[in-house]
N, C-alpha and C positions, 0 to 999 in steps of 0.2 A: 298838916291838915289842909284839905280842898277845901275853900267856900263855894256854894252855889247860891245865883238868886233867882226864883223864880218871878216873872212880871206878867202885868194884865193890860188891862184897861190903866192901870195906873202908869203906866211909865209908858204911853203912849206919846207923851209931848216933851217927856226926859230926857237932856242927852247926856248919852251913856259912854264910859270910858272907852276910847280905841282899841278894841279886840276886836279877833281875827275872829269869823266868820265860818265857821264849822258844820258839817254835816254828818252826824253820826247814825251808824247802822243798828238798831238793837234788833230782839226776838219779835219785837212787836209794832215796828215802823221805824222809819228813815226821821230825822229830827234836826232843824237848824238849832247852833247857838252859837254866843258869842264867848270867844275860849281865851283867855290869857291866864295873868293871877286868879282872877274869877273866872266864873262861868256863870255867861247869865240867858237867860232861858226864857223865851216871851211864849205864854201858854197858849196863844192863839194861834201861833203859827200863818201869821199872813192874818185870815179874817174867820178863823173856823168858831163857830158859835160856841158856847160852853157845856152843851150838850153833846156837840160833838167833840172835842178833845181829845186824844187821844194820849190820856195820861198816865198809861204803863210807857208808853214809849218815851215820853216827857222824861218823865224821872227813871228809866232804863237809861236812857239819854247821861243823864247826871252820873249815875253807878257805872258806865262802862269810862266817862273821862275820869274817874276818881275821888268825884263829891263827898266829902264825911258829914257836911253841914250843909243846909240849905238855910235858905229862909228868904219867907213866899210874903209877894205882897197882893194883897186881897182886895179887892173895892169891894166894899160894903153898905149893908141899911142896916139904920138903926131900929131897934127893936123896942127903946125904953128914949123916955121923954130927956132923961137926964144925958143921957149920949147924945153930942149935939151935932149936925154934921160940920166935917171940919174940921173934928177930932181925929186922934189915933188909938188904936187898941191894938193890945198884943196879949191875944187869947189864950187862956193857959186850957181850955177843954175844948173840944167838939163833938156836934152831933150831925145825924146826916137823916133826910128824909127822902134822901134820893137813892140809887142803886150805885155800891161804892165798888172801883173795879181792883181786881188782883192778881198778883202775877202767879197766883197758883192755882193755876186754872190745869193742870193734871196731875197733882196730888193733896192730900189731905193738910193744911197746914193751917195754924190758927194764930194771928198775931195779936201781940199788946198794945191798944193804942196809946200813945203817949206824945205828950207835948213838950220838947227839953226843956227842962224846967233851969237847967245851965242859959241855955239861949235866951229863955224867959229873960234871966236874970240881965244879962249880957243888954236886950233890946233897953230894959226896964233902964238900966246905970246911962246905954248911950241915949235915951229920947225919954229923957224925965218929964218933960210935956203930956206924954202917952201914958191913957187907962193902959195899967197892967192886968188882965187877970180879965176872965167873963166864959163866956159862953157861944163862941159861931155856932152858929146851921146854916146847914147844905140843904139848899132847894136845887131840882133839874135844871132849870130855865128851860128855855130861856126867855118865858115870862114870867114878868113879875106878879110876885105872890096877892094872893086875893088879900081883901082886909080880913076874912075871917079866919085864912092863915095865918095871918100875920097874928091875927088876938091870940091864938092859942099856941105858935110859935113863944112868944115874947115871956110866957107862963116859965118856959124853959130855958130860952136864951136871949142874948144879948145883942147880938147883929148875927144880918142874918146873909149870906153869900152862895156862891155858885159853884167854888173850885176850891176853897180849904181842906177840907174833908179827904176829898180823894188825894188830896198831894200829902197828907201828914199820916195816911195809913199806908200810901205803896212807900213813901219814904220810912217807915217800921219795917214792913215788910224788907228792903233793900238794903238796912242797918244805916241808913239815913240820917243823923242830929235832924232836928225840924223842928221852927220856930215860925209863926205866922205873923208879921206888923199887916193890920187892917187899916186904911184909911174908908171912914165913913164918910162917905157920899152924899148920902140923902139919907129924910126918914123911912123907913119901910109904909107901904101905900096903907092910908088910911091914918098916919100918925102925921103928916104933917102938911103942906096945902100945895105943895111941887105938883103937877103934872108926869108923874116918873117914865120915863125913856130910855134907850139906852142912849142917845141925843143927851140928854139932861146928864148921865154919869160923865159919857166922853167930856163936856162941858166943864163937869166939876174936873175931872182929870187937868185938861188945859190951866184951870184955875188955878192950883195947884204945884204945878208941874214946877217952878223954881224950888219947892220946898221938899220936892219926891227926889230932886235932884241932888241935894242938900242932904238926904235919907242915906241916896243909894250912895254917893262919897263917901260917908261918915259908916256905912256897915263895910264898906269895902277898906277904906283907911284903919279903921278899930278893930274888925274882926273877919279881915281877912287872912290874919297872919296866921 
């Protein structure tokens, strides 16, 4: 079994095991990662906003090196007072309020979303620190949500992000394992008295970063094998 990991904002100030540096061709764009035991995958590709991503090719990217497992890590807002940021969550649902892309774009074909509820398990036994179990949504960006989103977001889920969604439905799509570890960031605007930025996330990232680093050894040591 291949592990993959995908990264964001969060493992911007990480440093990441010596792998080799790869350029892979898919059906739907050219794609850097880094290739060894793992394969690790930075979704912005340089500085591309989260709107633009281009996330069939991301995880086309994964299925042509031979990924059977992923697992994405998310910078998130919190949605509920009890989420504090600074925590970790590893969502067992999602929802999306944005436009989710798929790589069947010239025939009829309809996928199960699902979240491994194996990898669940797996994140759950190695980061006993971490909420298991909620609810992400997917907003566009790449601004951040109004308060009056956010009220009526929170009715339905638990943190709320930019890029979970579409990586754990082309990963169904592609026969993909997919498991999401969320680091919450901040609270979602209107829940808590931060200034939100994408400055302010980078910020918590930096903050961080010995403990994201501590993350990715410890998924790559446990369950990379």
């Amino acid at each position: 079994m291949s592990l993959g990991i995908i990264g964001g904002t969060s493992l911007l100030f990480t440093d990441l095991p010596p792998l080799e540096k790869q350029v892979v061709s898919t059906p739907f764009g050219r794609v850097e990662v880094l290739a060894g035991d793992v394969t690790i995958l930075l979704r912005h590709q340089g500085n591309i906003p989260p709107h633009r991503i281009n996330f069939c090719a991301n995880m086309a990217a994964l299925a042509v090196l031979g990924v059977d497992r992923a697992i994405s890590f998310g910078s998130s807002g919190s949605l509920k007072a009890e989420i504090a940021p600074g925590s970790i969550m590893v969502p067992d649902d999602y929802m999306s309020l944005s436009d989710i892309p798929s790589i069947h774009n010239h025939a009829i074909s309809h996928v199960m979303p699902v979240i491994s509820a194996k990898l669940i398990r797996e994140l759950g036994h190695e980061f006993p620190h971490a909420r298991v179990g909620g609810t992400y949504v997917q907003t566009r960006g790449p601004r951040i949500e109004t308060v009056a989103e956010v009220a009526a977001l929170a009715k339905f889920a638990d943190i709320v992000g930019m890029t979970v969604a579409s990586e754990a439905t082309l990963a169904c799509e592609l026969g993909i394992e997919f498991a999401a570890l969320c680091t919450i960031d901040n609270y979602a605007n209107g829940l808590g008295t931060e200034v939100l930025s994408y400055e302010h996330i980078v910020g918590t990232a930096r903050l961080f970063r010995e403990r994201t680093g501590e993350i990715v050894t410890t998924i790559i040591e446990k369950m990379g094998g």
